[in-house]
N, C-alpha and C positions, 0 to 999 in steps of 0.2 A: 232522421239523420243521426240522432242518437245511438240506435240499434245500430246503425251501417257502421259506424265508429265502435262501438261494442265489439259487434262480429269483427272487426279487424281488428283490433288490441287483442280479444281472444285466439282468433287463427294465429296471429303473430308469435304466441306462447308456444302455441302447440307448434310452429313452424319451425322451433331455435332446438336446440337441446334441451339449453337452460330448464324451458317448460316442462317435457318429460322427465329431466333429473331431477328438479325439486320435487313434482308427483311422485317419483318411485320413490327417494329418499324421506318424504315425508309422510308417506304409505309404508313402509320398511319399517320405521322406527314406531310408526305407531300401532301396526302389527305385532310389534315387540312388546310393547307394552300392552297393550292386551292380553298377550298369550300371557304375559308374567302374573296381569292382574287376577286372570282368571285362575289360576291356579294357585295363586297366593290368599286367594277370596276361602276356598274351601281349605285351606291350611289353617287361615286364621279360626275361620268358625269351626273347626273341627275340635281348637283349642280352647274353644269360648264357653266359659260351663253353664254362664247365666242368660238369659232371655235377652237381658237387658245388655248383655254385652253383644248380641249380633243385630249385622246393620244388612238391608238391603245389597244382594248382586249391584243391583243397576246404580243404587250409591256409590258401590267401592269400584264397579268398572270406569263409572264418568267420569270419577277423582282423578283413574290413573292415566286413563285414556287421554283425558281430553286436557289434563293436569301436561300432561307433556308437551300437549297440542298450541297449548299457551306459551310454552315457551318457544319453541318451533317458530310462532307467527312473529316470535319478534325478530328472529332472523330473513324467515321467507317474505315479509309484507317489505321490508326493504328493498329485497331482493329481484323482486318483481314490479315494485313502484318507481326502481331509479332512472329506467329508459322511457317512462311516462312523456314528458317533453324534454327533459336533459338531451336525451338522445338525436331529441327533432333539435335542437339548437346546436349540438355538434356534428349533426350532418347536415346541418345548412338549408332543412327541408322548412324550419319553423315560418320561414317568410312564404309560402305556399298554401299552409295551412290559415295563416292570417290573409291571406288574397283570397283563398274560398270563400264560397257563397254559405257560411255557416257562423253560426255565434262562439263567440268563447264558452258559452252557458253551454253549449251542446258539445262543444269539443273535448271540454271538461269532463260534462256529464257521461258522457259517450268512453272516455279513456277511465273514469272510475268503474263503470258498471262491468267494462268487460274485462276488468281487474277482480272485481266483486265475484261475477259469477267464475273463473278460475278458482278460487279461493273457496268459494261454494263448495264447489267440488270435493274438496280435502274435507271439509266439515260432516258434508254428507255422507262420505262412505266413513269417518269414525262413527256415524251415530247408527248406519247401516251394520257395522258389524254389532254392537251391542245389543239392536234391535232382531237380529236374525237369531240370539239365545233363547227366544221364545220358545221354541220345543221344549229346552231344557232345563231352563228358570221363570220367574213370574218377574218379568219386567214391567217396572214403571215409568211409561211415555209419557205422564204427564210433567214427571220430575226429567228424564232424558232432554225430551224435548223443550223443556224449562232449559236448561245447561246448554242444549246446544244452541238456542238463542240466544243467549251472553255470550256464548264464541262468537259467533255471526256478526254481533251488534259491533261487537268488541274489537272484529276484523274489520268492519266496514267503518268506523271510526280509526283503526289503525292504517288501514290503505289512504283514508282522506289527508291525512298528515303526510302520507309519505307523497301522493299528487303535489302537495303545497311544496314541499320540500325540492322535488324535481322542477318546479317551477324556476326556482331559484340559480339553479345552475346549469352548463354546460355540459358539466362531468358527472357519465353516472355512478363512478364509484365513491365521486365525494360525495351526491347526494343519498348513494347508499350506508353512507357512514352515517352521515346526519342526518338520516333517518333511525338509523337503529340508536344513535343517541337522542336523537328528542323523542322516539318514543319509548326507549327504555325509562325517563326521567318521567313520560308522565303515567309510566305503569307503575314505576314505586315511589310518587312523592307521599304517599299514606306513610311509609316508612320511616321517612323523612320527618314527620311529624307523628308520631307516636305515641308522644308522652301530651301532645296537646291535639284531641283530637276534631273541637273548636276551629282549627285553623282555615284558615282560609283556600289555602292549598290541598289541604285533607280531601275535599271532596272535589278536587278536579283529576284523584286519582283516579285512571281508569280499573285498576285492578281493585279496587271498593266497592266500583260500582257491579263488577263483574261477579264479585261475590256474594252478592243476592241470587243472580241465577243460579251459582255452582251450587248453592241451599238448596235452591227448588222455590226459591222465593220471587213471583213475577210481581214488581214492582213499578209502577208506572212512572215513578221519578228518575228511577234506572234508563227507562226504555228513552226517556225523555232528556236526558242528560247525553247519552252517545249518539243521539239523534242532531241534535243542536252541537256536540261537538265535531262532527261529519261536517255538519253546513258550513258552521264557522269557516272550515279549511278549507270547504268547498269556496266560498264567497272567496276567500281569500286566494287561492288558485285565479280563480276568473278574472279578481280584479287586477290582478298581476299580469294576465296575459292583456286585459284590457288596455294597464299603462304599456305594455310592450308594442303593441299596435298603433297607441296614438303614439309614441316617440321614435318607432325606427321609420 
């Protein structure tokens, strides 16, 4: 039942515009920056007189590439999360899907995954075009594919918030706001805490944790951190629609 809910969140994407416009625009612009990066890569090292001053293609591509592609998600993960169930409670359909022969656990599970693999998508063809420079550079997929794991983790922790968020309301554009503000707030509270990096807050930044990967660094507290903050909002979605089911 899971999958069945998947494949229909996903055709639904592709059904709208919406779907097609955010792919072309977020293929557009990260197109752009590729082409910039690439030819900004050999400008730099051309200028570099010492050893120690050149870094890796596949370093300065992921930086620019996928460096944009972070910001991007904080737009599009709203963008695409706010008709999650907001949209089923403004068109009156939400009592239909609570009468189905189905859990909240899987209605949930089922509307995250086929948000997940959309999202996939965009991931996959930046790390696709970096990876297709092999002819022409010596790329490093251990560190790529390092980086574009902390995007992934990063998105699928970000879509989870914005499910919880659509839970909440009726409206998608107000859930699309409040989402792009609650999770703007918890990709710079590192920011926020700066001068004390002790704090308590410090490490529920997502973009801290995100930055082991953008190193090359696979950290198992990382992977363990956006895993458990997924669930959290997962749990917290389900049990939302659970109170909604025992009270209407």
């Amino acid at each position: 039942m899971i999958l069945v809910i998947a494949r229909k969140e996903l055709r639904s994407l592709f059904a709208t515009p919406m779907g097609w416009l955010i792919l072309a625009i977020f293929q557009a612009i990260a197109g752009t920056y590729y082409s910039l990066s690439f030819n900004q890569y050999f400008e730099i090292m051309q200028s570099a007189q010492w050893q120690v001053q050149r870094i890796g293609i596949t370093q300065f591509m992921a930086e620019g590439v996928f460096g944009v592609a972070t910001v991007l998600m904080l737009f599009v993960v709203p963008l695409v999360t706010m008709k999650l169930i907001s949209e089923e409670r403004k068109n009156q359909t939400m009592t239909f899907l609570m009468s189905a022969p189905l859990s909240m656990s899987e209605l949930i599970l089922g509307k995250l995954l086929g948000i997940i693999s959309y999202l996939s998508l965009l991931i996959f063809s930046m790390t696709l075009m970096i990876v297709l420079m092999r002819p022409l550079a010596e790329i490093d997929l251990p560190y790529l594919l390092t980086h574009a794991l902390g995007l992934w983790l990063l998105m699928v922790a970000s879509s989870a918030l914005g499910l919880y968020v659509s839970c909440l309301t009726a409206t998608p554009i107000l859930a699309a706001f409040c989402s792009l503000v609650a999770l703007a707030a918890c990709l710079l509270l590192d920011k926020f805490f700066t001068d004390n990096q002790q704090a308590l807050f410090y490490d529920f930044s997502l973009m801290q944790h995100y930055r082991q990967f953008a190193s090359g660094m696979l950290n198992s507290f990382d992977i363990l951190f956006f895993v458990l903050f997924a669930t959290f909002f997962v749990l917290l979605s389900i049990r939302r629609l659970h109170a909604d089911r025992l009270y209407d």
